[in-house]
Each structure stands twice: as C-alpha cells, then as structure tokens.
C-alpha positions as CSV (number, residue, x, y, z in Angstrom):
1,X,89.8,137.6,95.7
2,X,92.7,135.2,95.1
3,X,95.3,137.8,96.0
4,X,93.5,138.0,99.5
5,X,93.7,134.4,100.1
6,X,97.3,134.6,98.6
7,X,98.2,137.4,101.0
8,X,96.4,135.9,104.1
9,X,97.8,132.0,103.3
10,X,101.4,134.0,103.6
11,X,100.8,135.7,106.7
12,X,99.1,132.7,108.1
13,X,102.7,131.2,107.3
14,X,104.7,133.8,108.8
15,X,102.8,133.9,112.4
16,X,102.8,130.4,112.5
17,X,107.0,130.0,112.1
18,X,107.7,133.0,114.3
19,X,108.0,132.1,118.3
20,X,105.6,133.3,120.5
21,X,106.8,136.5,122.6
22,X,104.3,135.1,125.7
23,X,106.1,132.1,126.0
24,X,108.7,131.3,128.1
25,X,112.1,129.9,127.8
26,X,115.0,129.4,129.9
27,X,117.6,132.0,128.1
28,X,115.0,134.6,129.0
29,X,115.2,132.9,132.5
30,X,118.8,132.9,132.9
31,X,119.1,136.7,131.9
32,X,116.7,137.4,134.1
33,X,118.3,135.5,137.1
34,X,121.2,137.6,136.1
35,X,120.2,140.5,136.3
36,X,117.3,140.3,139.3
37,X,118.3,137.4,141.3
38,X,122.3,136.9,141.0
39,X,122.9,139.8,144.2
40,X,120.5,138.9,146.1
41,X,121.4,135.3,145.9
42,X,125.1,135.8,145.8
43,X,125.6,132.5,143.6
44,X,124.6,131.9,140.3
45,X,121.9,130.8,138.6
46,X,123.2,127.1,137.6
47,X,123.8,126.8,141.6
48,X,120.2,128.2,142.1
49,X,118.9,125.5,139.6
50,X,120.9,122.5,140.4
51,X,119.2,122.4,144.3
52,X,116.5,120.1,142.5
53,X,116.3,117.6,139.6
54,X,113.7,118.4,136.8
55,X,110.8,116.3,137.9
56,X,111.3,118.5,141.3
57,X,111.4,121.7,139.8
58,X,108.3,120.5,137.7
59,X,106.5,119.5,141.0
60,X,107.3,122.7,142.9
61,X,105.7,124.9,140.1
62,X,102.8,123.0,139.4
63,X,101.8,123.4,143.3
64,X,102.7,126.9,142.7
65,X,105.3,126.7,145.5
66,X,107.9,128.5,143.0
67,X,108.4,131.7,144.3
68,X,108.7,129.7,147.8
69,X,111.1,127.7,147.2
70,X,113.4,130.4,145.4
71,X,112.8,132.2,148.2
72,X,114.2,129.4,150.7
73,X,117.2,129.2,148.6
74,X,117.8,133.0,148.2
75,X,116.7,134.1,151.9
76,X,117.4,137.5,150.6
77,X,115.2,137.7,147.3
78,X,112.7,140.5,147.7
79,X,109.9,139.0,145.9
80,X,107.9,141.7,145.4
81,X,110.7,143.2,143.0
82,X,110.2,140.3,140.6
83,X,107.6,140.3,137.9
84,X,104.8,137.7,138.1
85,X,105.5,137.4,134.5
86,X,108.9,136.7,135.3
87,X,108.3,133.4,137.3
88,X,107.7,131.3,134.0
89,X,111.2,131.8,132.7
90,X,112.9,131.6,135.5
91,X,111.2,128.0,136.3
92,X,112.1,127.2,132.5
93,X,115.5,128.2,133.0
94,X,116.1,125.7,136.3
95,X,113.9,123.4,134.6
96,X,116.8,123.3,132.1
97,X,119.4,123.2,134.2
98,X,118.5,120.9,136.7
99,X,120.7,118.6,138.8
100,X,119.8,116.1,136.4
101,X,119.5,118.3,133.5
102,X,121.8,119.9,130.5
103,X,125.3,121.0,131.7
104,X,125.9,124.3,130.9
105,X,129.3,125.5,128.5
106,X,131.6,126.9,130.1
C-alpha cells in the first residue's frame, strides 16, 4: 500500500512540473506564423504583431474578432488553411510582441 501512494505522490509530481501540451504560447505562435502566415502576409510576424498594443490584441480576441483582424492585415491569408487550434498561439505570440510589448533579439 505505501509503495502505491509512493508511486502515485511521484507521478502526481511529475504531471504537475511538466507544461501542458494544450496550452498555448507565443514560440509555438511565431513558428507557426512562420511557416503558415509569413507568404501570405509578405512581412513578418513582429510587423504582423506590432499593428496593436497588448491590451488591443487582448480586446480583439476576447470579442473573437482574431481571425478578422489577421485577416485585415494579411488581405491574402486563406483562413480556412489555418487550424482553429492554431488561433491561440498565434494571439499569444502578437500578444507578446505587441507595439508595446517585448522587443525581439535580433
């Protein structure tokens, strides 16, 4: 019995330090952008994000006008090609690197 609760107490501790795969984050984002956004768009993805500071980035997605407004800034984004599980990173990643946000390294 006590090696159960040993062996459960340690994976309780390893699933709780490892990061979640469902969440987002803005490197995720920013490869993404990359790769399914960058020809379309024909800048890059710091341009894309720096048309809005974060608490306007933040506003947009929480009316869920994202994928609008992407598409107003990249007329030529087919957004049917894009993964609806996509949207969250790429927000994260503009988020990020707002106008008023982190500079990126060069």
């Amino acid at each position: 019995m006590r090696k159960i609760f040993t062996i459960l107490g340690l994976s309780f501790l390893v699933a709780a330090s490892m990061p979640s795969v469902a969440s987002a984050n803005a490197k995720r984002g920013q490869k993404l952008f990359k790769k399914k956004f960058r020809k379309k768009c024909g800048f890059s993805g710091v341009r894309f994000a720096r048309n809005h500071t974060q608490d306007e980035w933040e506003e947009i997605y929480d009316e869920g006008k994202f994928q609008d407004e992407a598409k107003k800034i990249c007329p030529r984004l087919k957004l049917k090609k894009i993964k609806p599980a996509w949207w969250k990173h790429v927000y994260d990643f503009s988020e990020k690197y707002a106008s008023d946000g982190i500079v990126p390294k060069c």
